[in-house]
Structure formats: C-alpha cells, structure tokens
N, C-alpha and C positions, 0 to 999 in steps of 0.2 A: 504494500500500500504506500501511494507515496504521499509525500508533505500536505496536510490542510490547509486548504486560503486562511488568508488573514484577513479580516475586514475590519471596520467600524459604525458603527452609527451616526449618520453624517447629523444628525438633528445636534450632535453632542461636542461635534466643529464649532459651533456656535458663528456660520458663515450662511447662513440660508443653503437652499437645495442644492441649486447648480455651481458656485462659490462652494459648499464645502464637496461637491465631486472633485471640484477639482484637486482642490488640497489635500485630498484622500490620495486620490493618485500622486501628486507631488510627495505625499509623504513615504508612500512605496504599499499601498495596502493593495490587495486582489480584487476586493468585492466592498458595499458600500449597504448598510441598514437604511432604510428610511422608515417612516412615522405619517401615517396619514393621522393619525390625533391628535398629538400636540403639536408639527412644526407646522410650515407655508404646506408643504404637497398636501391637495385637496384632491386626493384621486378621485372624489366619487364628482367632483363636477368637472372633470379634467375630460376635452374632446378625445377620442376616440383619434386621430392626426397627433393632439400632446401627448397623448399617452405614450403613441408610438414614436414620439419625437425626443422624447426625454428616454426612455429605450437607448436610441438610436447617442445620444449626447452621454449615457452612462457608455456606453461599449465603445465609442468612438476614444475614451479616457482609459482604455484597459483594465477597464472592473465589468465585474456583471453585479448583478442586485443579489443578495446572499436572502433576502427576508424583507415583507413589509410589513412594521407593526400597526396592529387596530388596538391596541391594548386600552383597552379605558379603562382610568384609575381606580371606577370605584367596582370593575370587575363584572361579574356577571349573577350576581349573589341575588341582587331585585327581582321579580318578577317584571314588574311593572319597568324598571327602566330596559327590562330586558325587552318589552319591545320596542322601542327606539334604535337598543343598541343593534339589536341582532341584524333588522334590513339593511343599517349602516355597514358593517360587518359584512354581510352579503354581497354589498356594492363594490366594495374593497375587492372582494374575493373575485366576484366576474370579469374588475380591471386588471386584475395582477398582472398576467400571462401578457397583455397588451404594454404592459413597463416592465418584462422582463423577470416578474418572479416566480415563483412556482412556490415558496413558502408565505404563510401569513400568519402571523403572533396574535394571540389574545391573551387578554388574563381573566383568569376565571375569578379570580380571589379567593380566599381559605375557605376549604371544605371540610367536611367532619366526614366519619365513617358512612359509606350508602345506609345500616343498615340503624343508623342515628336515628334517620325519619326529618334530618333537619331541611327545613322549607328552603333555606340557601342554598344546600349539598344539591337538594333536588331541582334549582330555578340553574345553575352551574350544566349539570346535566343534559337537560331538557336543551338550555340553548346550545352547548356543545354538540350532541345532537343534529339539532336542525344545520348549524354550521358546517358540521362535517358536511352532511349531504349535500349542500350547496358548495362545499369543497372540491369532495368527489365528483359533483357534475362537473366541475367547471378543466378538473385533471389540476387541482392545485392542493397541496397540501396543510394543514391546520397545524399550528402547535400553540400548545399551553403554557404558560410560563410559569416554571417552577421554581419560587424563589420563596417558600416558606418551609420552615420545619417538620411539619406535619404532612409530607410532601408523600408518604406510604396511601395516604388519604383521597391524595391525587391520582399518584399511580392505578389504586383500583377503580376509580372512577371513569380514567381513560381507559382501560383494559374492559370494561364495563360496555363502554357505545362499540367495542369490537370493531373497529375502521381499521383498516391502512392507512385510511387520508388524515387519521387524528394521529398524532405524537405530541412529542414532548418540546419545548423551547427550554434547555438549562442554564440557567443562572447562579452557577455556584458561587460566586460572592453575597449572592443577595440570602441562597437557602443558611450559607453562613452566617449571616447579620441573625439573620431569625433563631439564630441558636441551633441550626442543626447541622449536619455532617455534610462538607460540598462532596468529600470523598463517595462516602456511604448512597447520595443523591445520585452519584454519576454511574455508580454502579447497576442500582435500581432500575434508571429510567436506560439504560445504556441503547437499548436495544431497539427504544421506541422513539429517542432523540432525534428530532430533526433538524435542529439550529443553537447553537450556543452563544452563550455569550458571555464574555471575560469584562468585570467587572475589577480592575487593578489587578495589576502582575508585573511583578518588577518595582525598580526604581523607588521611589520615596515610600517612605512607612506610612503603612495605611490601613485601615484595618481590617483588609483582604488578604494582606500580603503573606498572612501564615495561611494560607489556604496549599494544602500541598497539588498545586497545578500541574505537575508532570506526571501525578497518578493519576488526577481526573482524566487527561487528557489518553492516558496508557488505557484507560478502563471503556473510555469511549470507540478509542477504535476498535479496543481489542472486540466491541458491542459489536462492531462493523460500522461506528460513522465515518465518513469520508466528506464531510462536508464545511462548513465555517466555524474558524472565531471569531466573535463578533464582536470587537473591543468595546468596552459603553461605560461612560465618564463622563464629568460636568467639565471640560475644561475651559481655561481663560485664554487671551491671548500671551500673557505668561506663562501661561503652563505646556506651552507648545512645544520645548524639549522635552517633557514628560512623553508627551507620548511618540515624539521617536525614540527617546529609550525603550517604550513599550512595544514599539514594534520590533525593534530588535527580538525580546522577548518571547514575543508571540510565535516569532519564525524558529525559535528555539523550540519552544512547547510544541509547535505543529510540525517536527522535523525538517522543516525546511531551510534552504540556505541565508546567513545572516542578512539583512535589511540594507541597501544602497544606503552607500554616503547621504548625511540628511540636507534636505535643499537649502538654497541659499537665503537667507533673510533679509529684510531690511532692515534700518537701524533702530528701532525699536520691537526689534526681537519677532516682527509677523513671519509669517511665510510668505512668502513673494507668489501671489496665483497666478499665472499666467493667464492672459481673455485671449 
C-alpha cells in the first residue's frame, strides 16, 4: 500500500475558498476539505456550470477534494431540526460528484446505547438512514464524525443502518478531548472509516500532541484505509509555519516522502498566493 494524501481543510486557511486552494497547494498538501456550513461554498445554490467550474479550478491546483463537510453543530439529535437539516444534507449530497467529491461528513452528535430507547439515539438514526439512501442513490459516500468518547455507541448504530454508503469520518484528536482512547477509536471504526482527520500532530505542545499518531494511522491501514489526512486547525496568519511543520509531519505519518521546501513569504510572515 503506498503513502496516504495529505490534505487540509481549506475553511481553516482562514483565506476564503478559492485563496485558500491555492495556498493549500502552495503549501505542498494532495487534497483540500471544504464546508458547505460554516464557510463562503454554498453548494446547495451553487449552478450546476460553478459547481463544475470550481471542480475544474480544484484539479487544475493538483488537489482533488478529499471530503465535503454538512456537519451542523448542533448534530442530528432534534427531530424537528432534523427536518430542515436532513433536505439541506441531501442537496449537498446530489452536488458533491459535480465538485468532485464522492465523501460527505455529518455529525450526528452523542448517542446513547440503541437499546436506551433515547429519543436523540433514535432522531441520529432515523436521519442517518434517510441520508444514506440519498447517498447511495446518488454513488456518494456518508461518514459520521466520530469525535466523542462514547464513540462504541456510535459504532453500533452505524453497523445498525447496514450500508456500504455509511462509515465513519475519525477525529482522533477530538474523541481525545472527550476523554477517550484516539488509539482504541481507530481500531474500532478501522474498517468502516472513510475520511480522517488530524487535529495537531507535531510541532508546538498542544493538547493532541500525546495522541500516539503513528499507531492510529498503522491501525487504519492495517483496516484497509487508503484514503486522506485531513489536517483541521484554527490557524492565524502567524501561525503559518505551524503548519508547514505539520505537513512535514503528516507525510511522515502517511509514509510518504518529506514535504517541499516551504514557499516563499512576504515580509510579514503570509504566504505569497499566487492569482
């Protein structure tokens, strides 16, 4: 098996869409996350020409699209906001393949045991569910994001709607925050993972950085993934040698060859984008 891409999440460039492709690829990454929730891309009123235009302006940069997330924050736990969420979700899902992705992220938010009886566990469900199927029609894949403790909880729930088209999105920094095992996570979901993503690795102390990353990443493939890391960070325009450290990093963790010399700056520390 050879080396994993490396990507980012461009919403986390903190350059807008097309500005942070670019700098993605100036920085040396493979593949690029984008956010139809929180950033500018508004896939679901984006023409059918933009969709495939911005396609076309991602691969013309030598990245393809690793993943587009619908994540909404406050998850899928509502009934009632679940139907709002879920046709938005669906929109998302029909345009993907038309910008290039074939994965789409939700978050479900924390679930309890199926056999709890909790009204959340089962509104999670239900929309998961309906999503897949508008997944599967469309030949695009679902993942969940798994960034809580109680993440066993998770697991049986997906394994539960029985898809191919549902897996997992892991976030072993984040199921760490929450007090539980990234290692123990990546093993779990290894198999039904469809997109990761690295939340600090390397460089400055932080409180990711005892996450033992080269077993996660040993445990995933060993699952059979062959797909993205997905770097994801709030950074500033200061913080922009952090993360050419971090890709260094990355290309370690996904056995790949070290990271190009990092691009040239101007004198107040930016990256220089090239238009």
């Amino acid at each position: 098996m050879g080396p994993l891409a490396c990507g980012v999440v461009v919403d986390d460039l903190g350059a807008g869409v097309r500005a942070g492709i670019l700098r993605a690829a100036t920085l040396g990454f493979d593949c690029v996350q984008l956010s139809c929730v929180h950033g500018e891309l508004q896939l679901g009123s984006l023409s059918e020409s933009a969709r495939r235009g911005l396609r076309k302006f991602i691969a013309d940069r030598g990245l393809c699209l690793s993943a587009i997330s619908a994540a909404y924050p406050q998850g899928l736990r509502d009934p009632d906001a679940n139907d709002r969420i879920v046709p938005a979700v669906c929109t998302f899902i029909r345009n993907a393949r038309d910008v290039g992705a074939t994965i789409v992220t939700v978050r479900p938010g924390r679930v309890l045991s199926l056999a709890s009886g909790d009204r959340g566990t089962r509104a999670v469900r239900e929309a998961l569910v309906d999503l897949t199927t508008c997944a599967d029609a469309h030949g695009v894949l679902l993942a969940a994001d798994v960034m809580t403790a109680d993440a066993v909880h998770l697991h049986g729930l997906l394994m539960s709607v029985a898809s191919e088209a549902l897996g997992a999105n892991l976030d072993p920094g984040l199921v760490k925050a929450d007090g539980g095992s990234a290692l123990a996570a990546a093993r779990l979901f290894g198999a039904i993972v469809q997109h990761v993503q690295v939340r600090q690795c390397g460089g400055t102390t932080t409180l990711y950085d005892d996450i033992p990353w080269n077993e996660c990443v040993a445990a995933l493939r060993d699952a059979g993934y062959c797909g993205c890391l997905s770097l994801a960070r709030r950074p500033t325009a200061a913080r922009i040698e952090a993360i050419e450290e971090r890709v260094a990093t990355l290309r370690a963790m996904a056995g790949g060859v070290p990271a190009a010399p990092p691009p040239e700056k101007t004198g107040t520390g930016e990256i220089q984008v090239p238009t």
